[in-house]
C-alpha positions as CSV (number, residue, x, y, z in Angstrom):
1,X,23.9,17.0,35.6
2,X,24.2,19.2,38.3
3,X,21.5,17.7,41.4
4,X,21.6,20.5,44.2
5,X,18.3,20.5,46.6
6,X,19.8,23.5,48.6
7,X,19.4,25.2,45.1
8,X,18.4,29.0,45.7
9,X,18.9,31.0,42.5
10,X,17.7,29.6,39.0
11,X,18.1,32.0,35.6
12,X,15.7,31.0,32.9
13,X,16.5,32.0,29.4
14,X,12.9,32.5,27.9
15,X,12.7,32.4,24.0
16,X,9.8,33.7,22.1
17,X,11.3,32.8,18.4
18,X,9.5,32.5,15.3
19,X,9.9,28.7,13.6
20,X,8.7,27.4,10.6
21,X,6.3,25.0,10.2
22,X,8.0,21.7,8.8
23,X,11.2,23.6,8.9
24,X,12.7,20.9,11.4
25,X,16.0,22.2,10.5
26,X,15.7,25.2,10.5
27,X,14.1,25.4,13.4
28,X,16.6,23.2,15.5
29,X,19.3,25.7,14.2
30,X,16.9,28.2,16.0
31,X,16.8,26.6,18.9
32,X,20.8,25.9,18.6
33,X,21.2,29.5,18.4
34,X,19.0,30.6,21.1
35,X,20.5,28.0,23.2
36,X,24.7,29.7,23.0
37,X,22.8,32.6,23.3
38,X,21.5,31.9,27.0
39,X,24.6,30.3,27.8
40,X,26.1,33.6,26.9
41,X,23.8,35.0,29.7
42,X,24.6,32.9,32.2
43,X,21.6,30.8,32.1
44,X,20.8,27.4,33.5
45,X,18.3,26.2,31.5
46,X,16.6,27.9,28.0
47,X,12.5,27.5,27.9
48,X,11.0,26.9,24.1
49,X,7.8,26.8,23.2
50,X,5.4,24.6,22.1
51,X,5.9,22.3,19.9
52,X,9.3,24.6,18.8
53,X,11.0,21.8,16.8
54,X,8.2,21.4,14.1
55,X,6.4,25.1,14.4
56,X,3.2,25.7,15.5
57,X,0.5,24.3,14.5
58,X,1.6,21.2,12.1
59,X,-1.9,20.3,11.5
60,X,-1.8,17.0,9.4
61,X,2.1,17.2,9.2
62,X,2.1,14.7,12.1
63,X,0.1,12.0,10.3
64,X,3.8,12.0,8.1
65,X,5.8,9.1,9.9
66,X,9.0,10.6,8.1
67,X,8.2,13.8,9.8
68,X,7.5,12.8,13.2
69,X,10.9,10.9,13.0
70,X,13.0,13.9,11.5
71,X,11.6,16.0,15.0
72,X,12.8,13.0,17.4
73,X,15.9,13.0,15.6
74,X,16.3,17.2,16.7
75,X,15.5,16.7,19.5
76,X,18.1,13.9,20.2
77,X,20.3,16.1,18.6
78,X,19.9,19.4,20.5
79,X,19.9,16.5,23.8
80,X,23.5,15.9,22.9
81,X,24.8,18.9,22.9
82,X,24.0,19.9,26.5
83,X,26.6,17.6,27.2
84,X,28.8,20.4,27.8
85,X,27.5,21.4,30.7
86,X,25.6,24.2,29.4
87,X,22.2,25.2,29.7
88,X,19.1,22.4,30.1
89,X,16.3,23.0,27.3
90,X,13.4,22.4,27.2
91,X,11.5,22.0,23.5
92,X,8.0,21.0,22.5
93,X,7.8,18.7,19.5
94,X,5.2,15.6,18.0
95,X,5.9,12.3,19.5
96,X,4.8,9.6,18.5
97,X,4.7,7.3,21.5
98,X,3.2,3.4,22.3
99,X,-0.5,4.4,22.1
100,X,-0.5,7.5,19.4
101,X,1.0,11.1,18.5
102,X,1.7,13.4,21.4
103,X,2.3,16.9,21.7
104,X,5.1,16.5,23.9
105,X,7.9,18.3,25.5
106,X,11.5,17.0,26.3
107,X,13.5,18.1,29.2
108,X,17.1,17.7,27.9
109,X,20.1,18.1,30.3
110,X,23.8,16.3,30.8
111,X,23.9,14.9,26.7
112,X,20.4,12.8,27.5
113,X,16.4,13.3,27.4
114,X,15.2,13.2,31.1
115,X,11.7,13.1,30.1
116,X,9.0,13.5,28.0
117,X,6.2,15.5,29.2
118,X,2.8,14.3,27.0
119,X,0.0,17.4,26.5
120,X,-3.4,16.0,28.4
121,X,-5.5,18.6,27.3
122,X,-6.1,18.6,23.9
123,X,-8.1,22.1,22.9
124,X,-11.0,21.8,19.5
125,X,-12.3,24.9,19.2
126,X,-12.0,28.2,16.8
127,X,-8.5,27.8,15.5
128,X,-7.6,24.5,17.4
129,X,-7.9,21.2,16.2
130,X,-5.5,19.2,18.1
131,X,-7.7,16.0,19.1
132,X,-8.1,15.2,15.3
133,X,-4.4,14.6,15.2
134,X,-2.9,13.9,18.6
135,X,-3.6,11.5,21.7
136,X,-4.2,12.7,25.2
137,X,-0.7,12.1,27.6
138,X,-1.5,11.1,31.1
139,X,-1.5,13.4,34.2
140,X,1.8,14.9,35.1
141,X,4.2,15.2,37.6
142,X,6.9,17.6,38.5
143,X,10.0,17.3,36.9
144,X,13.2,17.3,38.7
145,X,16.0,19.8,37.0
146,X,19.1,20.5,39.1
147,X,17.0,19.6,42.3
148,X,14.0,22.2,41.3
149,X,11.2,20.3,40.5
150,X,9.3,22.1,37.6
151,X,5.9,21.7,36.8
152,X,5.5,21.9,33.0
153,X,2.2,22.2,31.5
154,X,1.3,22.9,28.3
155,X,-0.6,26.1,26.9
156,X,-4.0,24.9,27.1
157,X,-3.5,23.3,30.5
158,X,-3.5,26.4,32.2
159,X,-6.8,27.3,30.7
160,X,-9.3,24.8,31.8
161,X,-10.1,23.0,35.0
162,X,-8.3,19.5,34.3
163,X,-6.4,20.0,37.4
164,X,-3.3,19.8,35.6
165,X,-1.8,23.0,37.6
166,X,-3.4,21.4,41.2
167,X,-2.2,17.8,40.3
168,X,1.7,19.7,39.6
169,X,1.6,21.8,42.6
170,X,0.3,18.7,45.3
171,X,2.9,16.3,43.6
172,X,5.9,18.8,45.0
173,X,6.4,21.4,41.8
174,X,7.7,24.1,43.0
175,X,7.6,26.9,39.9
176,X,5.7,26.4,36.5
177,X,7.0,26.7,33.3
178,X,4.3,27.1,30.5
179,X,5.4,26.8,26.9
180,X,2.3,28.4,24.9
181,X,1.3,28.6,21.1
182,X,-1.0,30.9,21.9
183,X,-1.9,33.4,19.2
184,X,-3.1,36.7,18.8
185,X,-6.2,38.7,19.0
186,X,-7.4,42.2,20.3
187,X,-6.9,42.0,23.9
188,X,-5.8,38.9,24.3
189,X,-2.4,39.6,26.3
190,X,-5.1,40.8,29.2
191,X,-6.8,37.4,28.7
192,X,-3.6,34.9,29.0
193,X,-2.6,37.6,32.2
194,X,-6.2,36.4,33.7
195,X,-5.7,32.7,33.0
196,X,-2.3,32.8,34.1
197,X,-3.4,34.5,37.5
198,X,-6.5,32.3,38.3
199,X,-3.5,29.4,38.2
200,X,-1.1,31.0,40.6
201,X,-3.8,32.0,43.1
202,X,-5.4,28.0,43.0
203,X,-1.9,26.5,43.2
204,X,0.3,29.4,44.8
205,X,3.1,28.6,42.3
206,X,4.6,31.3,40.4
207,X,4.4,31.1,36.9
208,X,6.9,31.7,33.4
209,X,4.5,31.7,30.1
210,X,6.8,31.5,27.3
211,X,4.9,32.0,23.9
212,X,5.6,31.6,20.5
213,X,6.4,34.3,18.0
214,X,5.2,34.9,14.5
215,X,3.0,34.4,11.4
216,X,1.3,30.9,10.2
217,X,-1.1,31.0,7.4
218,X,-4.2,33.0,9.2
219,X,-2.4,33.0,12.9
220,X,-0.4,35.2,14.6
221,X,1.9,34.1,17.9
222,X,2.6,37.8,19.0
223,X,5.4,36.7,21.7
224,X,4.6,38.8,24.7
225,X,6.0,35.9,27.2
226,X,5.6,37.0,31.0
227,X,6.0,35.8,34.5
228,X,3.7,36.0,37.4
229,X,5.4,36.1,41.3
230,X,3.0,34.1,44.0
231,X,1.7,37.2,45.3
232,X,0.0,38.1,42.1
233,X,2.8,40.8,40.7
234,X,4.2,40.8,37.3
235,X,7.9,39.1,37.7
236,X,8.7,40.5,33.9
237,X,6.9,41.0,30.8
238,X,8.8,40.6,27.4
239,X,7.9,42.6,24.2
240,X,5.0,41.4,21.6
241,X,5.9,41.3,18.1
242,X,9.5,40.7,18.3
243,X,11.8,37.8,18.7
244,X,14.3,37.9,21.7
245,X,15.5,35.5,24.3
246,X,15.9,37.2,27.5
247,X,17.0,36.0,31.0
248,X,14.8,36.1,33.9
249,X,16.6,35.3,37.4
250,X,14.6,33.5,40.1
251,X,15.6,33.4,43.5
252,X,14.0,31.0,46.3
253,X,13.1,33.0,49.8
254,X,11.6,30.9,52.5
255,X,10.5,27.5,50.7
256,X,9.1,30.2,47.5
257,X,10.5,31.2,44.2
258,X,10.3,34.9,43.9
259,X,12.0,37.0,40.1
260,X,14.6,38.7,40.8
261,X,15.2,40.4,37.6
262,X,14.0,40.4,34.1
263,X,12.4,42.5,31.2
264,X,9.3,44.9,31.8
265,X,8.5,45.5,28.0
266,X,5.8,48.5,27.7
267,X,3.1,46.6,25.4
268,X,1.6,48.5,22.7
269,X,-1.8,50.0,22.5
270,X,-5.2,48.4,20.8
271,X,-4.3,50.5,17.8
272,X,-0.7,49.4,17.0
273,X,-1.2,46.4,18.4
274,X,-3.2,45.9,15.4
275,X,-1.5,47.3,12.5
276,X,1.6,45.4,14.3
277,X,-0.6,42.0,13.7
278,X,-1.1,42.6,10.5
279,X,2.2,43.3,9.8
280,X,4.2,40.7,11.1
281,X,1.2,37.9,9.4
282,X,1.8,39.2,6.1
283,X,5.6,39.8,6.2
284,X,6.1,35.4,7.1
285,X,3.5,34.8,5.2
286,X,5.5,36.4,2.5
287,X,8.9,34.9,3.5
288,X,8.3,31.7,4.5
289,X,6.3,31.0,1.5
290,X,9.0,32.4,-0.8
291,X,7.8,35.7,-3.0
292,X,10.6,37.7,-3.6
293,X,7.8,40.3,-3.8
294,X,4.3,41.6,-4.3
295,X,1.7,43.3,-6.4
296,X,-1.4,45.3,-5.8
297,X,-4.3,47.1,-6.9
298,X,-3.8,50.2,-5.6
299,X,-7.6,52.3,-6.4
300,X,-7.1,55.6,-4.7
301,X,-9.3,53.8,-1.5
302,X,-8.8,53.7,2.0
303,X,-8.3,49.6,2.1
304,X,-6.0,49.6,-0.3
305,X,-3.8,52.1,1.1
306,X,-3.7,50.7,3.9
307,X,-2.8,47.6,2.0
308,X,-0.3,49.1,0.4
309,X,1.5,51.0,3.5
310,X,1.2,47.7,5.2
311,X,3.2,46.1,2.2
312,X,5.9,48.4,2.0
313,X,6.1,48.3,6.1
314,X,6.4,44.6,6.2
315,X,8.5,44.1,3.1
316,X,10.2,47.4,2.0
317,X,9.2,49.6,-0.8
318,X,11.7,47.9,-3.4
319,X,9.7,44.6,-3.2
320,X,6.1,46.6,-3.5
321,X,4.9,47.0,-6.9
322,X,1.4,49.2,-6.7
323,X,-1.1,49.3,-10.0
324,X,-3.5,51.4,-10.7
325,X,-6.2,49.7,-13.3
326,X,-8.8,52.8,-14.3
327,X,-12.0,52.8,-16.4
328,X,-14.0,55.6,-17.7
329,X,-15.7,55.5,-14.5
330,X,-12.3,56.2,-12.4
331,X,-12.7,59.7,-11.2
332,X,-9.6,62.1,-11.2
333,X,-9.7,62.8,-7.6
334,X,-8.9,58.6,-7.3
335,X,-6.1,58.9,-9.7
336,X,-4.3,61.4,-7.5
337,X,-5.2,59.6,-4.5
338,X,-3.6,56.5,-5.9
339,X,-0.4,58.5,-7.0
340,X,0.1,60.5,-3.7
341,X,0.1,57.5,-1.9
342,X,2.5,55.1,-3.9
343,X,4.9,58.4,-4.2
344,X,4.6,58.6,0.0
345,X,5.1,55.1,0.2
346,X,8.4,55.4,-1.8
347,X,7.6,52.0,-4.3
348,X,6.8,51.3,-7.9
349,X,3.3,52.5,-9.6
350,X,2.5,51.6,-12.7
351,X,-0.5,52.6,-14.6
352,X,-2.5,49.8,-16.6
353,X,-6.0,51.2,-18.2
354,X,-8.8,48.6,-18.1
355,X,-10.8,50.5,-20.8
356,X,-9.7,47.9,-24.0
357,X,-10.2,44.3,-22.1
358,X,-13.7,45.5,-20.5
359,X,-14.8,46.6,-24.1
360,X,-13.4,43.5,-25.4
361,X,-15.8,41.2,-23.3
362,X,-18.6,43.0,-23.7
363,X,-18.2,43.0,-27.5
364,X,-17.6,38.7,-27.2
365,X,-20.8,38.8,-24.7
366,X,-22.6,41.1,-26.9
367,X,-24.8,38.6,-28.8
368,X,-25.6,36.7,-25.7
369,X,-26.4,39.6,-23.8
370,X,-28.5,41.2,-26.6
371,X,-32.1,42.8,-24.8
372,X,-31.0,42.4,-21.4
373,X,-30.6,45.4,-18.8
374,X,-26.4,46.9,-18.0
375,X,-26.1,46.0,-14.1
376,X,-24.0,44.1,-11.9
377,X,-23.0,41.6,-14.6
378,X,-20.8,44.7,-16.5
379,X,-19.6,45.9,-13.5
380,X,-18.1,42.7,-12.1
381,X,-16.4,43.1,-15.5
382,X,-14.1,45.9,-14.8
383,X,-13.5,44.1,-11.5
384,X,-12.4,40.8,-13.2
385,X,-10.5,42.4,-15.6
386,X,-8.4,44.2,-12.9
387,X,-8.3,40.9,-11.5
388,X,-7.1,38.8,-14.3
389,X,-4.1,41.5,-15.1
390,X,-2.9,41.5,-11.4
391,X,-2.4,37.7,-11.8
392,X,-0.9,38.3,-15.2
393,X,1.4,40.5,-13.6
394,X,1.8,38.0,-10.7
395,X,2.6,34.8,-13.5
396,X,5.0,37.4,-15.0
397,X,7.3,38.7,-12.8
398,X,6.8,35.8,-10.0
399,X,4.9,38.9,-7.8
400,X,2.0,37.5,-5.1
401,X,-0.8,39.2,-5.7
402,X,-2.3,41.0,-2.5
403,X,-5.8,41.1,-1.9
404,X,-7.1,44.0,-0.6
405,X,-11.2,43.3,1.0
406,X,-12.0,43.9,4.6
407,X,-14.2,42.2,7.1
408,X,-17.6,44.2,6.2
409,X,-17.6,43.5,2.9
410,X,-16.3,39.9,3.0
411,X,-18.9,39.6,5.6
412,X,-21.7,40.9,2.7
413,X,-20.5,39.4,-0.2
414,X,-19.3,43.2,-1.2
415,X,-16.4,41.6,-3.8
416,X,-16.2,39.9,-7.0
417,X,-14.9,36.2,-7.1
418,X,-11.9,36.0,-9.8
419,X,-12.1,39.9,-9.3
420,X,-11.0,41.8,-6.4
421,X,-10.8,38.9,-4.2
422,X,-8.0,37.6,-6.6
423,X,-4.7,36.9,-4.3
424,X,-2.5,35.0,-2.1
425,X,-3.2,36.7,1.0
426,X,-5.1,39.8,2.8
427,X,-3.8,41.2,5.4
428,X,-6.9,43.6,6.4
429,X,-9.3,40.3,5.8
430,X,-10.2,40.6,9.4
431,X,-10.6,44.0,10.3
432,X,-13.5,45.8,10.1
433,X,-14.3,49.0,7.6
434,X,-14.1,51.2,10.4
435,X,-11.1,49.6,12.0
436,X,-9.1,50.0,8.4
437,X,-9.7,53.9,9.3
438,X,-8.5,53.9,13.0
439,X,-5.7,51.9,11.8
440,X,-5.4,54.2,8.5
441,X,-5.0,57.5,10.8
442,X,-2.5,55.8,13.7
443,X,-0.5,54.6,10.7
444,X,0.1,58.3,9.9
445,X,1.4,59.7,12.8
446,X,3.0,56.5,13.7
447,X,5.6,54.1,12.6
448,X,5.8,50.5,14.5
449,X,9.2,49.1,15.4
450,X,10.8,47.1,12.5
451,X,8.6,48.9,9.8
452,X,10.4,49.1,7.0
453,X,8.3,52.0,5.3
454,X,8.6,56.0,6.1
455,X,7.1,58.1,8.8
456,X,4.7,60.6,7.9
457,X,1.3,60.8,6.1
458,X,1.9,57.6,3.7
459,X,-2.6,57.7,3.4
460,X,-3.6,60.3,1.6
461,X,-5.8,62.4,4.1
462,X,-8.0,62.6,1.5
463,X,-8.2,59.1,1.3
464,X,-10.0,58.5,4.9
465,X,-12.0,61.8,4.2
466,X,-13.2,60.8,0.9
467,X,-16.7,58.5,0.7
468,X,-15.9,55.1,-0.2
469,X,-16.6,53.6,-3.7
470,X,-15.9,51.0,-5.8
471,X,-16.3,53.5,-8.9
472,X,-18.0,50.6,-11.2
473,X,-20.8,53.0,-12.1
474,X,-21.3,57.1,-12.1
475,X,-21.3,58.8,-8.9
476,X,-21.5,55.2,-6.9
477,X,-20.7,54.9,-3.3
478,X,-20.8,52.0,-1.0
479,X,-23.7,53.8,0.8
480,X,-25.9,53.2,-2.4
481,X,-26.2,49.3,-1.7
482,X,-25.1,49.4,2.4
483,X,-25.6,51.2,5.7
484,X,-23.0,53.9,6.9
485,X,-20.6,51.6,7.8
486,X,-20.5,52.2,12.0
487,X,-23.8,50.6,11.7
488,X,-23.1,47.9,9.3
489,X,-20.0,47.1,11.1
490,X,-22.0,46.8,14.8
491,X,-24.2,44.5,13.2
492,X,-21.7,42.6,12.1
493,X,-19.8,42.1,15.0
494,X,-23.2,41.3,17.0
495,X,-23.8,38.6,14.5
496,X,-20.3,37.1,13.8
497,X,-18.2,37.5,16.6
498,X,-21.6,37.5,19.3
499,X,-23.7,35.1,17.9
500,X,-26.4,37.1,18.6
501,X,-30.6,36.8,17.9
502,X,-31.6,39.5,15.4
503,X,-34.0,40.5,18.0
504,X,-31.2,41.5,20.6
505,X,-29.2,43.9,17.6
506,X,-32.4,45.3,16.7
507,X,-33.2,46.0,21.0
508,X,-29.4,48.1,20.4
509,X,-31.4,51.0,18.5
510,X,-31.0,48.9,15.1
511,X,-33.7,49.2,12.2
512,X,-35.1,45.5,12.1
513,X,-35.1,45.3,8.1
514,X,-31.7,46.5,7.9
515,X,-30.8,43.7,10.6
516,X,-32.3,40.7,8.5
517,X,-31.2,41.7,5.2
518,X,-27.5,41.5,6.9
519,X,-28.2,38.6,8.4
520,X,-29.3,37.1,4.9
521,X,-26.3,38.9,3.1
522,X,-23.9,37.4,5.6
523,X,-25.2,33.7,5.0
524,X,-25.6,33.7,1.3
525,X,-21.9,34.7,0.9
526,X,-20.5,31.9,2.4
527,X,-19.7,30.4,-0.7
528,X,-17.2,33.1,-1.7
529,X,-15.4,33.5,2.0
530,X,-14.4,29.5,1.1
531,X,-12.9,31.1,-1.7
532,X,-10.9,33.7,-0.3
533,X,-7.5,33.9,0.2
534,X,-6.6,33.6,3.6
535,X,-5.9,36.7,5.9
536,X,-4.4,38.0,9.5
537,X,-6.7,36.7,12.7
538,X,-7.7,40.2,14.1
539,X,-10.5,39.7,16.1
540,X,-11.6,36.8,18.2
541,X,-13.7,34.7,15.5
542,X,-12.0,35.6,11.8
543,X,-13.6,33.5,9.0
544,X,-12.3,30.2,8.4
545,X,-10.4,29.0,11.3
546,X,-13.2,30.3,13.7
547,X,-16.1,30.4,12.0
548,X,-17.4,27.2,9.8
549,X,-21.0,28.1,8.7
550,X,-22.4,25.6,5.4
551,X,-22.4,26.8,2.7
552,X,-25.9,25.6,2.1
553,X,-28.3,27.1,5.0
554,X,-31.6,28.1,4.7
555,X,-31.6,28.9,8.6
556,X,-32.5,32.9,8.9
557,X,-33.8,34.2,12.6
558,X,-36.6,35.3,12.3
């Protein structure tokens, strides 16, 4: 190792990669790779994120001994080979230490582990959980690399007032390095920027915030690492949504470490930010679970289109099988709408009429049904009979099934359990109705780096002119049973992601009946969100992760 206190230039390689959870292997081949890589640009040490070696998060993957032990091993692995004089690392993993589980980092350098850094702050809220599975590490110092003492804290000890940050800078750090699993949700690069800045001006350190990249079950880490300079200026910004390693040069001017060159990545917009989300979820979701491919309802509606675009964007049309599934009650106009957009989307459409196996049930059900009034029961029919051939079709040919509800009506209970909620995974779960139609229109006159589906109109305008129905009676809309959805959808987001008093949404200019019967229609379909297939986080409180209401509530406010 290299000491040199007159040291004046140091070139960080920052990686925002995309591990696999429990893929220790894998993901130390990752590292391995990014590692040459930054060699290969001249860099002196390469910056991972947190907890790199075992993805992020493990949940209860750390209460395995056998796993904790195949992460030390990788990391006494990748320690070795900086033995050749090569770049330091430094890697977050689990340790398990004297007194519990950490979320540590290692600094590696010279063929050893200089030290382990333990995590002190431990967040448990919305999608966080990490006190139920690790110990709190004790206050840090500086660690000395090459004769530049780094401070290294660790995601959420940048966003609270622990003094983690203070402690570093008064104990002689002279830069921070921040290795993040920080994941995505609208606006939320704007938010880490803030948090990021409130640290610089407390300690007057500059900052590197490396984050991780890609889909895990509901989250996703949307990369956009960045540096800030002392005087408050973006030192580089590095691209969301995409995997890269790129070197950022920092030189030290009179006793301060100023960049000196690095990436300035234009961020998307709200919009494609988004879609992008969405996207890159489903597509890991996809591949790290396995499916060679996927099948979907596809209805001649705007959320599945969407669905279905999103598919064929994240996967490729060959590995996109779209089904339409009609009843006498499908109009004509939803036929061509279905047809028109598997054709633009370039993948397989297949034609399954649900007429026989609806008739069927109703002929078994007949006896027991004898003198009671046609309603909801025989129209959650056709949608569990489109249900149960999707997952035929899924058993069959080895195809996930993809699930195709949005926010509003998971929010109201507007789906059929062992129907349309069928599936392994949704990727609109978390937007709104009104959201699937911005997104619906920028998806037409757009296509997002790495899409693998076509540019051009691939909805249907008709599609997102059309007014929405689930077609299970004659002439039905969703308007029959909900409010125009820019008003359902405000008072959804006042009540779920605000946690607002009825009394406030109706002060906004809305009716107060309407209010309390969402309110009531939001709580009694709890029972079916815990039955959902999990979805992309969107907005800031998705269900599940987020938001953990009982099931059983007789709370309504009132």
């Amino acid at each position: 190792m290299n000491e040199n206190n007159n040291r004046t230039t140091l070139r960080i390689a920052v990686a925002q990669l995309n591990p696999t959870v429990g893929d220790v292997a894998g993901n130390l081949a990752k590292a391995r790779e990014a590692r040459a890589d930054a060699a290969r640009q001249g860099a002196d040490l390469l910056l991972l994120t947190e907890l790199f070696i075992s993805g992020y998060p493990p949940e209860d993957l750390v209460l395995k001994p056998a796993f904790l032990k195949a992460c030390h091993a990788a990391v006494n692995a990748l320690a070795a080979d900086t033995a050749d004089g090569g770049p330091g690392v430094v890697v977050g993993f689990p340790r398990q230490g004297a007194t519990g589980r950490h979320n540590s980092v290692a600094v590696l350098d010279g063929g050893r582990i200089l030290v382990f850094r333990d995590k002190l702050d431990l967040p448990n809220y919305g999608e966080f959980d990490e006190k139920r599975v690790f110990v709190e590490g004790a206050m840090p110092g500086p660690v000395n690399f090459r004769g530049v003492r780094l401070g290294i804290p660790i995601c959420e000890e940048i966003w609270n007032d622990m003094g983690v940050c203070e402690t570093l800078a008064e104990s002689g750090a002279e830069i921070l390095l921040v290795p993040n699993g920080s994941p995505y949700y609208r606006g939320k690069v704007d938010v880490r920027h803030q948090v990021a800045l409130r640290q610089v001006i407390e300690t007057g350190l500059p900052m590197v915030f490396a984050n991780q990249l890609g889909g895990q079950d509901e989250l996703v880490f949307d990369g956009a690492s960045f540096g800030l300079n002392v005087d408050k200026s973006l030192a580089f910004q590095m691209s969301q949504f995409e995997e890269s390693v790129a070197l950022v040069t920092w030189k030290k001017e009179n006793g301060t470490w100023r960049c000196d060159g690095g990436p300035m990545a234009k961020l998307p917009e709200q919009e494609e930010a988004d879609y992008r989300a969405c996207m890159l979820g489903f597509r890991d979701y996809v591949n790290k679970n396995g499916f060679k491919n996927v099948v979907l309802g596809l209805s001649g509606g705007i959320d599945s289109a969407i669905c279905a675009a999103l598919a064929v964007d994240a996967l490729g049309e060959e590995r996109v099988r779209c089904v339409m599934l009609p009843y006498r009650y499908t109009s004509q106009e939803s036929l061509s709408d279905a047809a028109a957009c598997a054709r633009a989307l370039g993948c397989r459409y297949d034609i399954v009429p649900i007429e026989a196996p609806v008739v069927g049930f109703m002929d078994a059900l007949s006896d027991m049904f004898e003198g009671t009034e046609s309603g909801i029961t025989e129209e959650n029919l056709q949608s569990r009979a489109r249900g149960t051939i999707l997952m035929a079709i899924s058993n069959k040919f080895g195809s996930m099934v993809v699930t195709t509800g949005n926010k509003s009506e998971m929010s109201v209970g507007y789906a059929t359990l062992y129907g349309d909620m069928n599936g392994g995974f949704n990727p609109i779960k978390d937007l709104y109705k009104m959201q699937v139609y911005a997104l619906s229109r920028w998806r037409n006159t757009s296509v997002p780096p790495g899409a693998l589906g076509p540019s051009g109109e691939v909805i249907p305008r008709n599609i997102i002119d059309k007014a929405p129905s689930a077609e299970l009676r004659p002439n039905q809309t969703d308007q029959d049973s909900l409010p125009p959805y820019p008003v359902l959808d405000d008072i959804l987001e006042c009540l779920v992601e605000n946690e607002m008093g009825t009394e406030e949404i109706v002060a906004r200019g809305h009716d107060e009946a309407t209010v309390h019967r969402i309110e009531h229609l939001l709580y009694i379909a709890e029972y079916k969100r815990r039955q959902s297939a999990p979805g992309v986080k969107i907005t800031k409180k998705n269900f599940g992760r987020d938001r953990r209401y009982p099931i059983t509530n007789r709370f309504r406010d009132r």
